[in-house]
N, C-alpha and C positions, 0 to 999 in steps of 0.2 A: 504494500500500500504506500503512497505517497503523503505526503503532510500535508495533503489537502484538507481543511477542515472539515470541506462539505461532502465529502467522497463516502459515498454510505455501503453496502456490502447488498448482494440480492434478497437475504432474507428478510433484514431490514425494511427494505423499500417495499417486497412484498405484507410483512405486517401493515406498514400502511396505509396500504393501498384495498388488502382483503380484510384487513380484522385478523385478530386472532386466535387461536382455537387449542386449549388444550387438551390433549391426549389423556386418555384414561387411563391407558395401561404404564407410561412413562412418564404421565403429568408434565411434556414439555408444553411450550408455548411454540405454534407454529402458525404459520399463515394458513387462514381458512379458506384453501385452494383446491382444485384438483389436481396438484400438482404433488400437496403434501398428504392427501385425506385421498380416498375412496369417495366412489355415489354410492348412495343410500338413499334412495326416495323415500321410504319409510322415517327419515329422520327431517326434524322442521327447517333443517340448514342445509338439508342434501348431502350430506358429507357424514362417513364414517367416524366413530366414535374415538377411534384407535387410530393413529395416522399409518403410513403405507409403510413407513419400517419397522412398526413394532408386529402389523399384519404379515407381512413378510416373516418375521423371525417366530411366529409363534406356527404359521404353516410349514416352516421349514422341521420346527420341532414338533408337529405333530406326524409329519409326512416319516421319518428316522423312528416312530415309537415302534413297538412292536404290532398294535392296531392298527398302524402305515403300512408294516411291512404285510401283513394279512390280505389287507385292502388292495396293492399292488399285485400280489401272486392271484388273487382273484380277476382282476382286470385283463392281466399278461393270460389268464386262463380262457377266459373270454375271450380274447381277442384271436386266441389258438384257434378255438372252435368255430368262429364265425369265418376265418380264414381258410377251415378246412370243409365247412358247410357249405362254401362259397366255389371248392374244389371238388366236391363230390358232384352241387349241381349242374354244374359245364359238364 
């Protein structure tokens, strides 16, 4: 950064420009955007509760659990069958 006084950083400018919103699960303060937040039309601001990196880290740790790994072998299983139901009807 320069010794500009008035030189302000992106997050900044976008607080004030959207407002801003904080997170439930990390309680930061972020700009209430779709840039930081999810849609949720069900919510009065349109915007997810959780911003998009605390959603990110909680799907990456549900996705590694052992009901991930179930959930995966099931899909990969699925996708055998439909593949091979797909090769039997040709």
């Amino acid at each position: 950064m320069s010794d500009d006084p008035y030189e302000y950083d992106d997050m900044f400018i976008d607080l004030m420009l959207f407002g801003g919103k904080v997170c439930s699960h990390c309680g930061r303060t972020l700009p209430a955007n779709t840039e930081r937040f999810n849609r949720d039309h069900t919510e009065p601001d349109g915007l997810t509760v959780t911003c998009r990196q605390c959603r990110a880290a909680s799907a990456r740790q549900r996705y590694y659990t052992p009901a991930g790994e179930v959930r995966r072998a099931r899909r990969r299983a699925l996708r055998i069958a439909r593949r091979e139901a797909k090769e039997n009807a040709t």
